[in-house]
C-alpha positions as CSV (number, residue, x, y, z in Angstrom):
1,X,-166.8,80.6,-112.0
2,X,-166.2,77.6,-109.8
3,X,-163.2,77.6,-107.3
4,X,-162.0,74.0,-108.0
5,X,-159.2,72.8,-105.3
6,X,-156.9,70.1,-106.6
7,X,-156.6,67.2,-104.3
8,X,-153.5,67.6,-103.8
9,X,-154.0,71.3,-102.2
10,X,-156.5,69.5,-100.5
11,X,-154.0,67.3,-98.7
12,X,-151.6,69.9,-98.0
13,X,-154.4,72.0,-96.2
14,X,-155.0,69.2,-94.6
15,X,-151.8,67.7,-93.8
16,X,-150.7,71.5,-92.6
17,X,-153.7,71.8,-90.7
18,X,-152.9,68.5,-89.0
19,X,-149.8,69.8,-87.8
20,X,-151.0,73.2,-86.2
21,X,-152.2,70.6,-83.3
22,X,-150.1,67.2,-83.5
23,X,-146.8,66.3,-83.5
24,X,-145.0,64.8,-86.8
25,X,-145.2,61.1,-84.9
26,X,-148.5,61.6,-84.2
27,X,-149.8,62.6,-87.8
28,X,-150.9,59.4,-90.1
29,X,-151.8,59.6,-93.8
30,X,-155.1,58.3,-92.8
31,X,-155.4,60.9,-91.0
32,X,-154.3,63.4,-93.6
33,X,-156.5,62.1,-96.3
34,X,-159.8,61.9,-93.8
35,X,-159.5,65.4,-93.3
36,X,-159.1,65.8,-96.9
37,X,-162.2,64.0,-98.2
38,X,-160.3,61.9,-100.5
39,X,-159.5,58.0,-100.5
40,X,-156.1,57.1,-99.2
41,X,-154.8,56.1,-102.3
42,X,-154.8,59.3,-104.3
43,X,-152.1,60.1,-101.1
44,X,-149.7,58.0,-103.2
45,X,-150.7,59.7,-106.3
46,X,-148.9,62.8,-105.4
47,X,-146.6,61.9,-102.2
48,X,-144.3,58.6,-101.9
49,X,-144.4,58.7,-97.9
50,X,-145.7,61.2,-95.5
51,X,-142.5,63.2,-95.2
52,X,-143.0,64.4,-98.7
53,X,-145.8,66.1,-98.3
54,X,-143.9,67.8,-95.0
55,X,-140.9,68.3,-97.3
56,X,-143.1,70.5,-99.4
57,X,-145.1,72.1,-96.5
58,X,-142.0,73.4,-95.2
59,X,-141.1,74.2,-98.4
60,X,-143.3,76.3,-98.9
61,X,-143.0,78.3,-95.6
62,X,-139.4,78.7,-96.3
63,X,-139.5,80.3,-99.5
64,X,-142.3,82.7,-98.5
65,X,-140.0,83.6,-95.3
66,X,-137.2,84.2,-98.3
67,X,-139.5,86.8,-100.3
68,X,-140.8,88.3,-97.2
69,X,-137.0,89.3,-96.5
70,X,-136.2,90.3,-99.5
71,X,-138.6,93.1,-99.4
72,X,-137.2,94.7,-96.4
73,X,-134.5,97.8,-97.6
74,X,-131.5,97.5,-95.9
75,X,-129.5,100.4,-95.5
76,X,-126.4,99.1,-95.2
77,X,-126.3,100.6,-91.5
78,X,-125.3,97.8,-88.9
79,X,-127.8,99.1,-86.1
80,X,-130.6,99.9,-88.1
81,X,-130.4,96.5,-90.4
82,X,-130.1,94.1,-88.0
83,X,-133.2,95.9,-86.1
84,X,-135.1,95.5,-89.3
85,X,-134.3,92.0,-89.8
86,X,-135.1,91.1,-85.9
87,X,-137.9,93.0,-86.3
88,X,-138.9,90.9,-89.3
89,X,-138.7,87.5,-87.4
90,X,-140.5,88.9,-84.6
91,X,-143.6,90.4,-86.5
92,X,-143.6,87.1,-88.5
93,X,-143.4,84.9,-85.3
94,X,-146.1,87.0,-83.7
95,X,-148.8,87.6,-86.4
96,X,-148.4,84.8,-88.5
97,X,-147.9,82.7,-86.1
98,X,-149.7,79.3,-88.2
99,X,-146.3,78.6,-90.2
100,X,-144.3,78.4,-87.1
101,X,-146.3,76.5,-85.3
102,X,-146.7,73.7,-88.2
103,X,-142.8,74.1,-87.9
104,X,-142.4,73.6,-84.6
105,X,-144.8,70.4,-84.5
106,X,-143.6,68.9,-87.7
107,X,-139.9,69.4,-85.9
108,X,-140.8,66.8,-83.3
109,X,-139.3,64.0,-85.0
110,X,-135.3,64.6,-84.9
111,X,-134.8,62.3,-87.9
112,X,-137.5,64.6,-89.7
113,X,-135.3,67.4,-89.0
114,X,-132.2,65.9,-90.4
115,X,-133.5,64.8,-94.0
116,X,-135.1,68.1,-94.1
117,X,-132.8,70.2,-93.9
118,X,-131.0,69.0,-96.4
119,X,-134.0,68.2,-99.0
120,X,-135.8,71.6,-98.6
121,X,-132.3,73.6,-99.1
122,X,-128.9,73.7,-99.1
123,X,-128.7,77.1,-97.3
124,X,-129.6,78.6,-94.6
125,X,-132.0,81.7,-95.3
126,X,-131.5,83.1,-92.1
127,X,-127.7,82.7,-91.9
128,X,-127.2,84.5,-95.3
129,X,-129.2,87.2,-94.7
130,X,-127.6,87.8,-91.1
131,X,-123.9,87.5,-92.7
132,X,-125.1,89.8,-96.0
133,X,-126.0,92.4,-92.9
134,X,-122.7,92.0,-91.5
135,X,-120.9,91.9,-94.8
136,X,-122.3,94.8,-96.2
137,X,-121.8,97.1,-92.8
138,X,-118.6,95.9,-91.9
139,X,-117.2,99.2,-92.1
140,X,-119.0,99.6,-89.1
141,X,-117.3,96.4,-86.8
142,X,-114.6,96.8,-84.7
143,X,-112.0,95.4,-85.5
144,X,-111.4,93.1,-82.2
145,X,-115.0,92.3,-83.4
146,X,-114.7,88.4,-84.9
């Protein structure tokens, strides 16, 4: 059986690739398509501008981050929860560190960030799962706690 890869995988590898080294500015869909092997044109056949294909890089890093969470058991104990979930971003940040550094390089362009963050979601992932932590061990705050 022949592995076939779609050129459109073909330019995300390559776009994501891009970005493990260069900045968001400094990426051009010449260069993404070079690195790809395919004609500049077939770009436009999947992607209107280069921030699309970045929208759906990021994406895709988000919603793995979101299933990676959801497999870790909370126990509904404030301590131990918020340990696991820390621990989480911290294993993540340390040995797979490729999505967050295409993060951190696509996030060089501040208007980049702004459209982003409102195409790729309308929530936070990181804020719900904190406040679901807190929500479900509140028993456990203090009261003076806010």
């Amino acid at each position: 059986m022949i592995n076939t890869v779609s050129t459109k995988e073909k330019l995300l590898e390559s776009a994501m690739n891009l970005a493990l080294t260069n900045g968001f500015n400094d990426i051009k869909i010449e260069d993404i398509t070079f690195k790809a092997q395919v004609a500049k044109g077939s770009f436009y056949t999947y992607f209107s501008a280069k921030e699309d294909i970045f929208f759906e890089i990021l994406k895709k890093i988000f919603e793995k981050i979101e299933i990676d969470l959801k497999k870790i058991k909370f126990e509904k104990n404030l301590k131990k929860d918020l340990y696991k979930f820390i621990n989480f971003m911290l294993k993540e940040t340390y040995y797979n560190i490729i999505p967050f550094k295409v993060i951190s390089n696509i996030f060089t362009n501040s208007e980049f960030i702004k459209t982003s963050i409102t195409k790729i979601s309308n929530k936070n992932i990181f804020a719900e799962f904190t406040e679901n932590i807190l929500k479900n061990c509140k028993s456990e705050l203090s009261e003076d706690i806010e």
